[in-house]
Structure formats: C-alpha cells, structure tokens
C-alpha positions, -999 to +999 in steps of 0.1 A: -666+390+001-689+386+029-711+415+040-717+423+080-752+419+085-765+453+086-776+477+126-809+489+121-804+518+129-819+538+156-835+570+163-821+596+160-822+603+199-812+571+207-783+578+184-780+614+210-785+597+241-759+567+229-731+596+219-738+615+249-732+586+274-698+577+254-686+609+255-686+610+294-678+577+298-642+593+284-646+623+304-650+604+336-623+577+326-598+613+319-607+621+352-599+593+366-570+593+355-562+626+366-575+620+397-552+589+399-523+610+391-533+638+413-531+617+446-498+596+434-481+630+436-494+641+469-490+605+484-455+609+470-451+644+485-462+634+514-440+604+519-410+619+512-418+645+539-423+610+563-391+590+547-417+568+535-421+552+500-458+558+483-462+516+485-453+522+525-484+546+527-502+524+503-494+494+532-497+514+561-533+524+549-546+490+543-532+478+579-545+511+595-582+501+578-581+462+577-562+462+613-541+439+623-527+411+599-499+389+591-469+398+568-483+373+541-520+384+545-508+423+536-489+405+510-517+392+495-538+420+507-513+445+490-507+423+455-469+424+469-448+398+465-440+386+502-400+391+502-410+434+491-435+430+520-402+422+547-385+456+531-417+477+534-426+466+571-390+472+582-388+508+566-422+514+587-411+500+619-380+517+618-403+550+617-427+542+644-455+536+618-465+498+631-452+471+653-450+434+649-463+412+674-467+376+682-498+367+668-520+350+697-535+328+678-504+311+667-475+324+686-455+313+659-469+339+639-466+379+635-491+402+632-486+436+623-506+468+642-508+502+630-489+529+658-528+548+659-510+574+678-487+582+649-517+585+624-522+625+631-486+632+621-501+615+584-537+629+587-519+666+594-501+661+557-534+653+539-556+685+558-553+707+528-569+673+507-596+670+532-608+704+535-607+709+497-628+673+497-650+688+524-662+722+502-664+698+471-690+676+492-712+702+504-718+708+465-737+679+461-774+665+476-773+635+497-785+615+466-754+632+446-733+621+471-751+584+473-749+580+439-710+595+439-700+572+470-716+540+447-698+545+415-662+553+433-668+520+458-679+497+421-649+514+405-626+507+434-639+468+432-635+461+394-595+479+402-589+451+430-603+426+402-584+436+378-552+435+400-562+401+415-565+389+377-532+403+375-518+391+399-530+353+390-519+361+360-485+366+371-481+339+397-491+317+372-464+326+345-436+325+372-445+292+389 
C-alpha cells in the first residue's frame, strides 16, 4: 500500500490564517447565495407587478445597458436559445418595454431599443432596494467600496464564464 508523501506542516499561524480565509470563503459564498436568492424574489415580485417574467427583466436589463442589438446578439448575449428570445421580446413589446426596428446597417435586420421613457415605472419598483443599497454604501470608505465594487465585478465575470462554458457545453451535446 502506497503512502501519500507527507505536508510539512506549517506554523501554527499559517495553519490560523489558512482556516480563517476558508471559513469566509463559505461565508461569502452563503452570502452569495442568499444574496442571489434575495434579488430572484424581488425581480420576481417585481415582474409580476409589470406582467413580466424574471428572464423579461433579466433581457430588458441587458438591452437597457448594452443598447441596442439584434434578436440573436441578446440571444447570445442572454445564453437564450434564439426561438425563447422571439417569446420574451414579444411579451415586452406588447408592454411598451422595447421596440424593434430596422436595423440601418442592414435593413434586413432588427434591432431591438429599450422604451427609456418606460424605465421609471421599473426603477420606481426597485426604490426601496436602492435606498437600502444607498445606507449600506455610506458604511464603507472609498477603499471599502473599491475593493467591494472589484470582487462583485471578478465574481460577475467568472458567472458569465461559467455560463458561456455552459452554454458550449450544451450547444455542443445538442448539435
């Protein structure tokens, strides 16, 4: 039987330090996860208030911040498969949430706007987020926040890798 070579062990503080990083490394992955949770249920609130769908919201957002785009570019955008993009831009044009329009660089081509006039009826639904947000800010310094701001933006980009690997994963199964 065939021994595992054998850690030298480390100091005792290294041992501390070691345990103590682990142990909120699961703290901030529960929160996380919470957190996750937490904005599911007020997204899904929130749509059903609006007749919308949490994906509709999900969409809406990313063609309210990465402005205007094809169908198939929100598709890929979104990690949607193109047919469930048709069903989610017709549920938000029907509500005055976004138009489709000729896209003039190809007029045989759409591209799909954000309604920026209908964006306060939304922002009104998540004012009791943003003021609680707004206290919870002014409890940090601006290197808090810096450092706050950098792990949430690095978290958010391993999530779209890991969707994107997904994704490739999936088309790759299928086709």
């Amino acid at each position: 039987m065939s021994q595992r070579p054998k850690k030298k062990a480390g100091t005792g503080d290294e041992v501390r330090v070691e345990r103590e990083r682990r142990r909120f490394a699961i703290a901030i992955g529960q929160s996380l996860r919470e957190l996750a949770i937490q904005l599911s249920l007020l997204n899904h609130q929130i749509g059903a208030k609006l007749e919308l769908r949490d994906v509709d919201i999900d969409c809406l957002d990313l063609i309210d911040r990465e402005g205007p785009m094809s169908p198939s570019a929100l598709a890929r955008l979104a990690g949607l498969h193109p047919a469930t993009i048709t069903g989610i831009l017709d549920r938000l044009e029907r509500g005055g949430w976004i138009t489709r329009e000729r896209d003039p660089a190809d007029r045989r081509g759409i591209v799909v706007r954000a309604r920026r006039e209908r964006l306060p009826d939304l922002l009104r639904l998540y004012a009791g987020m943003n003021r609680s947000m707004n206290r919870i800010y002014a409890e940090y310094s601006e290197r808090e926040l810096e450092a706050i701001a950098d792990f949430l933006q690095r978290t958010a980009k391993a999530g779209r890798t890991a969707t994107d690997q997904l994704s490739e994963l999936g088309e790759e199964s299928s086709g």
